[in-house]
N, C-alpha and C positions, 0 to 999 in steps of 0.2 A: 949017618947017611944023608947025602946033601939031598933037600927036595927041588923039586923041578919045578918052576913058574911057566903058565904058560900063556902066552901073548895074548893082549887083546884084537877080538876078529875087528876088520876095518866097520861094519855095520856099527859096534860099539862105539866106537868112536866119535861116529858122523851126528848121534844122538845125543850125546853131551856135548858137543859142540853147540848144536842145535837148542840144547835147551838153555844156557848162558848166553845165546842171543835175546831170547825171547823173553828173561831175566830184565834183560837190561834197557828193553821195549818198555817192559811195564815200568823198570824206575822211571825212564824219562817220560814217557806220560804221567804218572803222579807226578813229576814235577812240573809239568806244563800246566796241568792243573792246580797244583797249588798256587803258580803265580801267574795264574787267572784267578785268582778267588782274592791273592792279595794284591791287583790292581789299585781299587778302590785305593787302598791305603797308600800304595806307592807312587801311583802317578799324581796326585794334590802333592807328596813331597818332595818331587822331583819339578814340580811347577808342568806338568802337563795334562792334556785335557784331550778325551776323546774324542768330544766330537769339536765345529768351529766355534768359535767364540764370536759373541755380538759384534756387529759390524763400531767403529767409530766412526766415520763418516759417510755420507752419503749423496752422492751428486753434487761434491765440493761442499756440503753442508755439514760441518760440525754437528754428531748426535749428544743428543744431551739425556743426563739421568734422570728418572722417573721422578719427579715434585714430591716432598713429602706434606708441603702445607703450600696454600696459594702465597704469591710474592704480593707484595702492595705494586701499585703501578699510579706514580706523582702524578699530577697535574699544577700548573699554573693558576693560579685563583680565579685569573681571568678566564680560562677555559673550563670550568669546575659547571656542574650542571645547575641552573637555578631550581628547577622545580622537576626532580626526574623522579616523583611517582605521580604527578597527574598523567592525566589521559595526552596520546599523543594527537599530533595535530591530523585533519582533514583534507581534504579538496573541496570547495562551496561548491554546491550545485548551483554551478553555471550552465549557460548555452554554448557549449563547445564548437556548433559554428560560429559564433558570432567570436567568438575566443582567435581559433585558430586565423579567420577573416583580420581581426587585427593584428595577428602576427604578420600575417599578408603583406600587411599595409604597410608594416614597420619596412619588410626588408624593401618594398618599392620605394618607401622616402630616402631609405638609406641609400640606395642603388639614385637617386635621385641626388639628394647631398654627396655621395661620391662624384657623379658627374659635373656639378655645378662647381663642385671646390677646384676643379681642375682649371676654369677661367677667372680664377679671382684671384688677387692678390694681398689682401687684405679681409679682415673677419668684417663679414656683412649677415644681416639677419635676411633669410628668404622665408617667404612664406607657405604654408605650404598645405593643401588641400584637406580639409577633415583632419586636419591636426596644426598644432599648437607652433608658431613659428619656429625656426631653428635656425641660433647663429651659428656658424661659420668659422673655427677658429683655421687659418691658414697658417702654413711656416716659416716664423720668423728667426729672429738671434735670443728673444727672450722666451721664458715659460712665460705663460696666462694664470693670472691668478683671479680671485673674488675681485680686486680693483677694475679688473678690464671688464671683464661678465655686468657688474654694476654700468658700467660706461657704456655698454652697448644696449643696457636696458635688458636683459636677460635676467637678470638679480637684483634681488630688491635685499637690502638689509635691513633686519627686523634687533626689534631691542635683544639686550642680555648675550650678543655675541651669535645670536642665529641668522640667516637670510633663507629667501622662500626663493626659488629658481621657477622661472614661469614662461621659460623658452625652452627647447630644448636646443642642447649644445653638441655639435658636430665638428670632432678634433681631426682635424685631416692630417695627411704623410707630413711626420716629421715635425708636428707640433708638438708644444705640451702643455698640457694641462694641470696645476696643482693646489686643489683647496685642503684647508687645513691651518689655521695659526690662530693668534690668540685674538686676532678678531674675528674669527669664523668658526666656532667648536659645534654650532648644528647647523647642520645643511636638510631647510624642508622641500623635497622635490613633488612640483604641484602637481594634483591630478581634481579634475572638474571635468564641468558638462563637454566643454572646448575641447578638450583632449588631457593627454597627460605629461608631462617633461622626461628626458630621458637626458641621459651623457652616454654618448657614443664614440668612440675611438677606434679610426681607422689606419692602421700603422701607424697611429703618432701614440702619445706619452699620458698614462695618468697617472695622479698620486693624491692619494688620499690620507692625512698624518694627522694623527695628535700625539698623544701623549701617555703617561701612565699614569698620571694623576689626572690628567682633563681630555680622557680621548674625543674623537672628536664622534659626531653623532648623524649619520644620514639616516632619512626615514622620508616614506611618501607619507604627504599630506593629502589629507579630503578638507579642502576650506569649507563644502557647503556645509558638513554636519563637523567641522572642526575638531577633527578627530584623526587618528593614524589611517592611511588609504588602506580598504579592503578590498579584497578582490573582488571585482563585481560582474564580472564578465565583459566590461570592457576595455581591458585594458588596464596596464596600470605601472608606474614607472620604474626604471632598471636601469642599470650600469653595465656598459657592456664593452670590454676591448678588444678589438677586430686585429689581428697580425702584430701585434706592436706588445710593451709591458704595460702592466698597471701593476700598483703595490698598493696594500694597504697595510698602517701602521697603528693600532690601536686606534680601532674605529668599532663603532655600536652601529650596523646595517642592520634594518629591519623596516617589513612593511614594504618592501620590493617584490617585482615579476609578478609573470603570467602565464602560464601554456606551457611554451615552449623553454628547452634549456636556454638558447640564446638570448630569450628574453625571460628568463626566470628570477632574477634577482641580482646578482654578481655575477659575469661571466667573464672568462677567460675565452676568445673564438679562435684561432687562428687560422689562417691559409695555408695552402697548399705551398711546401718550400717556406715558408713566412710565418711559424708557430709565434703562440703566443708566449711571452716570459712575465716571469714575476711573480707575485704570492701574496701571502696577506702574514703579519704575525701580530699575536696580541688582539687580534680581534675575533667581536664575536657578528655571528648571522642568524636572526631570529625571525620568524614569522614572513618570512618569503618565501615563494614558491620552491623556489632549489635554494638551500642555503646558501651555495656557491655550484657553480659550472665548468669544469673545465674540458674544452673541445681541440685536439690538434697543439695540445700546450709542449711546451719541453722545459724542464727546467723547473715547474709552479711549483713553488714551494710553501707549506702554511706548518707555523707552527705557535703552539700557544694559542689556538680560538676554540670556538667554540659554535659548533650550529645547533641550535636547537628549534625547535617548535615550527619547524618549515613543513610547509604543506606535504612535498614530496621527500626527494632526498635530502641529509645534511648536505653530504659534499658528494658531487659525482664526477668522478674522471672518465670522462667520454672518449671516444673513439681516437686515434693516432695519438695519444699521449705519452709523452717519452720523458724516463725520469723524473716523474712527480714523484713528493714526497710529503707526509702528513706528518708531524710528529708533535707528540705530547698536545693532542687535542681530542677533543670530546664532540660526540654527535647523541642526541639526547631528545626523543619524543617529537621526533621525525615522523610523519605521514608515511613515508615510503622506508627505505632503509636507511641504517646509519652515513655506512662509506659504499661506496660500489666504484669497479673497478672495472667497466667496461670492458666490448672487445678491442681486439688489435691495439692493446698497450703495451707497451713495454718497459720493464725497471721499474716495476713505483713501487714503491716502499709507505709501509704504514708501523709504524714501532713508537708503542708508549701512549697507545690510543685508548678512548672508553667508548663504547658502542653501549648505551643503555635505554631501552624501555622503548626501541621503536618499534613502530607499525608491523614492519614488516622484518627482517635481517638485521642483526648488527651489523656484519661483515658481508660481502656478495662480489667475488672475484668472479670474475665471466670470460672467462680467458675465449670463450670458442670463436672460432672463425667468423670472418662476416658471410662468408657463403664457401659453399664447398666443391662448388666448381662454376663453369661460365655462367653468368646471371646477369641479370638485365643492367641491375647498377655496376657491374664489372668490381664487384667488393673482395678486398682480402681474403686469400685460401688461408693464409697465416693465421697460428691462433696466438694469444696473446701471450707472452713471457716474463719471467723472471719476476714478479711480482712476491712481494713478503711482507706477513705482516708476523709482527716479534713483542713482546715481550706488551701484550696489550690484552683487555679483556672486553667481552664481551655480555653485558649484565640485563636477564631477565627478558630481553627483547620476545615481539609475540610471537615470529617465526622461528631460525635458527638462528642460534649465536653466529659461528662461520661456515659460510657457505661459497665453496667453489665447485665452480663447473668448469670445464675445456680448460685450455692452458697449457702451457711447458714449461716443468720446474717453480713450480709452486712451494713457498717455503710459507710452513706454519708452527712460527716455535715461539715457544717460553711464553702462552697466552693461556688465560686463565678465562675460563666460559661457565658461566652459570645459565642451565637452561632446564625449561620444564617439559622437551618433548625430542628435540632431536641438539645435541654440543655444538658437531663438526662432524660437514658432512661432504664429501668430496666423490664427485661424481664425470659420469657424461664426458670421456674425451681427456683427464687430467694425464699426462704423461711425465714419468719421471717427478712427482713430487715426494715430498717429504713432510711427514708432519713429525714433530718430536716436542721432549719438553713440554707440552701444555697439561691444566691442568682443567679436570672435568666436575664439578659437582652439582648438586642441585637435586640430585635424582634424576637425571633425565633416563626416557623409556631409552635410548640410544646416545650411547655414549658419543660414539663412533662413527656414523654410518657411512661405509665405503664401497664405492660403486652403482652404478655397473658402468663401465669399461672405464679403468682406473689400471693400465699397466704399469711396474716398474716403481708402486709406489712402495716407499719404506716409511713405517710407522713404528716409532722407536720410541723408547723412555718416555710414554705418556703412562698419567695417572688419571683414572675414573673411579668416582668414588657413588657409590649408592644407585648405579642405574640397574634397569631392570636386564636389557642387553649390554655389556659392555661395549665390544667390536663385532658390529652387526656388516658381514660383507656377503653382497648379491651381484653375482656376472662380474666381481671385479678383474679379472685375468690375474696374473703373476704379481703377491705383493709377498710381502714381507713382514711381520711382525716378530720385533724384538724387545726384551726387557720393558715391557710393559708391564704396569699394574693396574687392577683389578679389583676392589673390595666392593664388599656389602652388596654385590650382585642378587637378582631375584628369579631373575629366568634363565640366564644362560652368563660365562664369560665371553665368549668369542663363540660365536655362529655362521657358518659358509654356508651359503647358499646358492643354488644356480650352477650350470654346469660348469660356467667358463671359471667359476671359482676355485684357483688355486694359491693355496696361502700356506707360508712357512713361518719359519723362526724361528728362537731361541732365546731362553734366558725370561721367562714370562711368569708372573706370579699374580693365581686367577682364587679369590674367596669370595664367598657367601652363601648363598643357600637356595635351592632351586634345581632344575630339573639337571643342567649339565653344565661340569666345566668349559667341554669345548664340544660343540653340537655341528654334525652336518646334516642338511636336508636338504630337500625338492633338488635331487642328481646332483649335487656338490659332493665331494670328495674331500675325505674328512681332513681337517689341519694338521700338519706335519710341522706339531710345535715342540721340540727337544728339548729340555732341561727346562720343562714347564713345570714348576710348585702349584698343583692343585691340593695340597694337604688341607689347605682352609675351607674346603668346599666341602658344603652337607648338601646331601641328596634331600629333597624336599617333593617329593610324589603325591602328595595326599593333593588330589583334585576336586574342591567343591563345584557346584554348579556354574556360580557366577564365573569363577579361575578357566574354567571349560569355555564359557563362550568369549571368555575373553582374548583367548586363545586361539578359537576357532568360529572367527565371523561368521562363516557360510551356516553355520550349526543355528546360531545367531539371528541371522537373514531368516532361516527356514521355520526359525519357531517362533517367529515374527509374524512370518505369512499366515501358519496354522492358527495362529489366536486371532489372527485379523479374521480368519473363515468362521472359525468359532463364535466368536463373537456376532458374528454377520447373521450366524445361524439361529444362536439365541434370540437376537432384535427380533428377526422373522418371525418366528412361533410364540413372541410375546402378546401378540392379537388375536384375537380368539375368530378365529375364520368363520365366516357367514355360511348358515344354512346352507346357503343354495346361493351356487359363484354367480348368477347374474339374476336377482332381485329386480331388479329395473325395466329388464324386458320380458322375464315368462317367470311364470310361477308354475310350482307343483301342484294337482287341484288336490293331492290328500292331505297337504298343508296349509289348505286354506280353512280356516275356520267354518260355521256352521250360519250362513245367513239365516236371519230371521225373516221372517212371510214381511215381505215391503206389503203397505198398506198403501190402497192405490186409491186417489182422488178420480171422482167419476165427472166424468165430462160428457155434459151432451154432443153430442151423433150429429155430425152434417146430414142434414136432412134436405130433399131438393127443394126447388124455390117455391113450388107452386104448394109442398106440405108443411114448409118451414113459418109460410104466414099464418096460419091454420091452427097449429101443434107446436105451444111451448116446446120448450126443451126442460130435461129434468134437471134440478137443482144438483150443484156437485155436491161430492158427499167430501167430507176433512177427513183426512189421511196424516200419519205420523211420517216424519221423511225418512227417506231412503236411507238404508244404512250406506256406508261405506264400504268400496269390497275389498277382500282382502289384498294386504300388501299396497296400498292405494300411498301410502306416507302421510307425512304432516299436511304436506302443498293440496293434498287430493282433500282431506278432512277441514281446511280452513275453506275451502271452497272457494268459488268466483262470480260475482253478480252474474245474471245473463246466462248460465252454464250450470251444469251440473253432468254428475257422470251416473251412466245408463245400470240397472240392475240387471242384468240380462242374463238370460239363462245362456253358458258359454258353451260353443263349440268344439266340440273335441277334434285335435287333427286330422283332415280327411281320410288319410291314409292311414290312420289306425279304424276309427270307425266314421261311418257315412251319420248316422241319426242321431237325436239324442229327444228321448219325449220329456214333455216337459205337462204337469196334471194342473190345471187350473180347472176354480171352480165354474160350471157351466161351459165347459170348452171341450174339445176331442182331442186327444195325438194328435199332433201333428206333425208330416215328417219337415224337420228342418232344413234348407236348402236343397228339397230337392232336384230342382235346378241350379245343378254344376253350374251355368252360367255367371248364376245371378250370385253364388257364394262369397262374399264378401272377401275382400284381402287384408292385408297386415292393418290395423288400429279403423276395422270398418269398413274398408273402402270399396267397393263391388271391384268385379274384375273385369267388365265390361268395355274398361279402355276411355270413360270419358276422360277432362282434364281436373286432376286432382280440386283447384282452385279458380278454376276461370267460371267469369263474371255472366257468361252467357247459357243462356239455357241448352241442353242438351236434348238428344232423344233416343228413342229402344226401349225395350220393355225393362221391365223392372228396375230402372234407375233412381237415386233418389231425390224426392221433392222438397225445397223449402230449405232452408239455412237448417246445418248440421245442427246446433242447440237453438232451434227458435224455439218461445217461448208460446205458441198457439198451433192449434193443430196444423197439418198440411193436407191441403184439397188438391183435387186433380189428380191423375193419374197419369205416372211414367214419363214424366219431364220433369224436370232440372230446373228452376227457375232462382236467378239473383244469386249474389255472394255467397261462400261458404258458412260465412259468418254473420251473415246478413241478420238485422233484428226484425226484419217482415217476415210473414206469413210466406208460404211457397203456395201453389195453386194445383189443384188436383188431390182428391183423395187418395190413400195412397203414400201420402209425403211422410216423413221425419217430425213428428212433434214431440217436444217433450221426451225426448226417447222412447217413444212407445212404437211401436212395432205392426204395419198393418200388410197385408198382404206380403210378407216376408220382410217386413222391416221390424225394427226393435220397437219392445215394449216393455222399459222396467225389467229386464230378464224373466216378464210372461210373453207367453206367446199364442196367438190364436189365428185361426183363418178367416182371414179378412180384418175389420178394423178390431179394434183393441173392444175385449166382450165389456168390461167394465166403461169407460168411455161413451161404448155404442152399442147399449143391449139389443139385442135380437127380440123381436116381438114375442111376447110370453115369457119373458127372463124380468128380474127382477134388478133395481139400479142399484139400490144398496146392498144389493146381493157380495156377500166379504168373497174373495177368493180365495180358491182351496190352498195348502199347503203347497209348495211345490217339494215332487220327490227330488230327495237327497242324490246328488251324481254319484256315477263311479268313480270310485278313487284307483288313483295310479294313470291317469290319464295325462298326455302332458298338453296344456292349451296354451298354444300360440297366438289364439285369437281376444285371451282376456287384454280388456282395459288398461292401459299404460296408467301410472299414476299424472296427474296433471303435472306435476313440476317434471317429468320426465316425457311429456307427450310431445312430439315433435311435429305431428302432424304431416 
């Protein structure tokens, strides 16, 4: 029996179709994945590469591989440093007007010797005011040599092949001038009280030669102390070519210039249209104010010398200089920087140089503009170009090794920098440069430091070894970092900083130990460095205290302040503060000690005239003296002839209480001051209005009679009579004696009505009679009215 099959429904169908789709989804995704996973492997053997590869050149600049060891960089013997670990040189403290005054001076003779040379025909000596005559060399078919200068009396020759110049000499258009041969190997140019000798060239020709075995030797003389001319502040002599060449060829310059570049030592000047050409090789410039000058030059070439020990810079290429070139020379404990490379140059070239142990920069490219838009001198918006220096180092200097600012196209390669605070640091304006190749050690805190506004710059195959930051960039705009290295780092490889801070790269290898390979901070965004090797980097987080402020000044700053207060606080409360804050003018009376009973010598009684013939007076009785009151000082206790101060019994502030009884023996209460009037003011003085000190007697009731300390009683009653201080008697009973007290005046601090009971006993009282105790005050009272001590009584 045949059986029957029976067809599959179309739904069946559409489902196994549907699931050999979906089969064959998932093979080819496991296989897209697998050969994602064996990329790695594949594309290094297929020779390709995910992301770019390091640039090779950059701004027509050949990049070069990271250094593995510094290269040596030759020198010529003759340019080799003499003494590059002393100290570098100074500026004397001079009077910088009297300096600049003779620069003054200089360009008006010269502006003078220009004008004169135009009517002469022949070299004539002119004389010339507050300075040293000046011949005249005019244009003829021959150079001028030492023969003619002797003949016109300008040079004098001295034994041993030297001559002393004692004019100063002015080469006009189209002369020339040239010392130097085996009769002439030192040239002394004089400076004295007269003035000082100069060689000046204005478009015509100098040349100065020797040799290698006998170069030849210029240097200012001081005849009066027979010595090398120092700067003294007046001046002192130079070599200067104005629009024209000079060359020097194995020559020893030194002990030249002043002030200014153009008269600083060697200059190179040119004009406008008219640069100056020429150079020097083989020579050195030591202990002048600019080692060398070059202003407006095209062409100046030096190679083979050496500046050292000059006041300011070795060598400085100033302003419109075009295609200078330095090579295989040395600048060496220099005042100011090594080489510097002004604004508005362009093309100079510095390769195979040593910049060591100056003042200030090894290197100082200054590319920026003279001004940056209309300004008063109408100066260049250009900034300066194409400037490079190559395959040179920079050693130990006190600022930076290489320092450029401004510029376009700045090339800094294959230079080797040892420095202890910042390598190479490019800044301020630099466009389109390039640094590559060089090498960093020494430890510096910044290997690198670049920016702020540094666009377009590419920093490629350098090596930094041992700094704390390697590539420190702040506000640098758009740079570049590639195939760099990095070792022995302490705080950071590369750190961005600032907002305008944008940095790329590739190919970068960053070790050592410390907080980050590559750190961004204060709004920078972080470096976008691809196929960067940080495997060598240990994280190093442990933060001591010092590490903390070292890090963070402001922290620094503030716990600086705090111990200064601290401090300030301590000193304060190290003196043991006084009882009572003003001792000098009141006292406390519960702090005043316990007077003892003042024992009081008895004075006979003004008796009238007609009882005084009649009736002795009683003999005085001897009394123990007065104590001292309290708080009175040392000045109150040594005492004062003539004077003494009052016992008195003290009043207490009126306005606390009105009375104060006081118990003497043989006497009553009595109330004290009860006339408001007559109450005494500050250190005794009634309030009554007379004049404190005037020599005339006064009137009104109750005022006082007789000099404030006289030494005998006071008669008369209620006038003023003679000086305050007067050593007579006053007149009227009544008066100021002795400080005793009689109808409301003081007595010894007793007090009775009318004359003093002791003094002037009352009929039936007894003379020798001792007086009672007086009671003890109340305490807590405050007296304004006690006695000032005498050293503090102002009276």
């Amino acid at each position: 029996m045949a059986s029957k099959h029976k067809p599959d429904s179309p739904q069946a169908s559409t489902s196994r179709a549907s699931t050999g789709r979906a089969g064959l989804l998932v093979v080819a995704a496991a296989g897209v994945f697998c050969l994602l996973a064996a990329m790695p492997v594949v594309l290094p053997a297929l020779h390709l590469q995910l992301q770019a590869p390091a640039a090779k050149t950059s701004h027509g600049v050949t990049l070069l591989p990271a250094p593995t060891a510094p290269h040596p960089v030759s020198l010529a013997s003759v340019a080799q440093p003499i003494d590059p670990d002393e100290q570098p040189a100074s500026l004397p403290a001079v009077n910088g007007t009297r300096e600049a005054a003779a620069v003054s001076a200089e360009d008006s003779r010269i502006r003078t010797m220009l004008h004169d040379a135009g009517h002469i025909y022949q070299p004539e000596v002119i004389p010339t005011r507050g300075a040293l005559p000046t011949l005249v060399l005019t244009a003829g078919q021959s150079t001028y040599t030492a023969t003619d200068l002797v003949q016109y009396g300008a040079l004098v020759m001295l034994p041993d092949h030297a001559a002393l110049l004692l004019d100063n000499v002015f080469v006009s258009t189209n002369a020339r001038l040239s010392l130097g041969s085996s009769r002439l190997r030192t040239l002394y140019l004089d400076n004295g009280s007269g003035g000082f000798a100069s060689i000046v060239a204005w478009d015509g020709n100098l040349s100065f030669q020797g040799s290698a075995s006998q170069p030849m030797t210029i240097m200012g003389w001081d005849r009066a102390v027979n010595a090398p001319a120092a700067d003294a502040g007046d001046g002192r002599s130079y070599i200067r070519e104005v629009g024209g060449k000079m060359t020097l060829s194995d020559v020893r310059v030194s002990s030249l210039g002043f002030w200014s570049g153009r008269t600083g030592g060697v200059a190179w000047t040119g004009l406008t249209g008219n640069p100056s050409t020429g150079g020097a090789t083989g020579s050195t410039f030591t202990d002048n104010t600019y080692g060398a000058f070059v202003s407006r030059g095209s062409g100046i070439a030096f190679r083979d010398d050496l500046f050292e020990y000059n006041e300011l810079d070795g060598l400085h290429i100033h302003r419109y200089s075009v295609n200078s070139s330095v090579i295989s020379s040395s600048a060496a404990r220099n005042g100011g920087n090594g080489f510097i490379v002004s604004p508005s140059t362009v093309n100079t070239l510095l390769a195979g140089d040593v910049s060591e142990h100056n003042a200030k920069d090894g290197y100082f490219i200054n590319g920026k503009p003279l001004a940056t838009g209309a300004s008063a001198s109408g100066g260049s918006v250009a900034p300066g170009s194409g400037t490079v220096v190559k395959d040179s180092a920079a050693l130990d200097n006190d600022e930076i090794g290489i320092l450029v600012e401004g510029g376009t196209g700045t090339v800094i390669e294959g230079d080797q920098v040892c420095a202890g605070v910042t390598a190479i640091a490019v800044r301020y304006g630099v466009t389109d440069g390039v640094l590559t190749g060089n090498d960093v050690r020494c430890d510096p805190r910044s290997g690198f430091s670049i920016g702020p506004s540094t666009p377009g710059l590419m920093v490629s195959g350098n090596t930094v070894v041992g700094p704390r930051t390697g590539f420190l960039v702040s506000n640098s705009g758009s740079i570049e970092l590639d195939s760099n290295l990095v070792t022995g780092a302490t705080v950071f490889g590369v750190s961005a900083r600032g907002l305008s801070s944008k940095v790329t790269g590739v190919g970068n290898v960053i070790s050592g130990t410390g907080f980050r390979a590559v750190d961004a901070r204060a709004d920078a965004a972080a470096p976008v460095l691809s196929a960067t090797n940080a495997s060598g980097w240990t994280y190093h987080g442990k933060v001591s205290f010092w590490s903390y402020l070292r890090f963070h000044p402001l922290a620094a700053l503030w716990l600086s302040i705090s111990i200064l207060v601290m401090l300030a606080w301590v000193w304060s409360h190290r003196r043991r503060r006084p009882s009572h804050p003003y001792p000098a003018s009141t006292r406390w009376r519960g702090d005043a000690p316990a007077a003892e009973p003042a024992q009081l010598t008895a004075e006979p009684a003004p008796a009238p005239a007609a009882a005084a013939a009649a009736e002795p007076a009683p003999a005085p009785v001897a009394a123990a003296p007065a104590p001292i009151p309290a708080r009175a000082g040392a000045a109150a206790a040594q005492g004062t002839p003539g004077r003494s101060w009052s016992i008195a019994s003290t009043v207490p502030f009126h306005a606390i209480t009105e009375t104060v009884t006081a118990t003497i023996a043989g006497t009553r209460p009595e109330r004290i001051l009860a006339d408001r009037g007559q109450r005494p003011g500050r250190h005794g003085r009634p309030d009554t209005g007379w004049p404190g000190d005037s020599d005339q007697p006064g009137t009104g009731r109750g005022t006082r009679v007789g000099p404030r300390y006289s030494d005998q009683p006071g008669t008369g009653r209620g006038t003023r009579v003679g000086p305050r201080y007067s050593d007579q008697p006053g007149t009227g009973p009544g008066g100021l004696a002795n400080g005793n007290q009689a109808n409301g005046n003081q007595a010894n601090g007793n007090q009775a009505d009318g004359n003093r009971a002791d003094d002037h006993p009352e009929p039936g009282s007894s003379p020798a009679q001792a007086p009672a105790e007086p009671a003890a005050p109340e305490r807590g009272y405050f007296d304004v009215f006690a006695p000032l001590p005498r050293g503090v009584d102002t009276r």
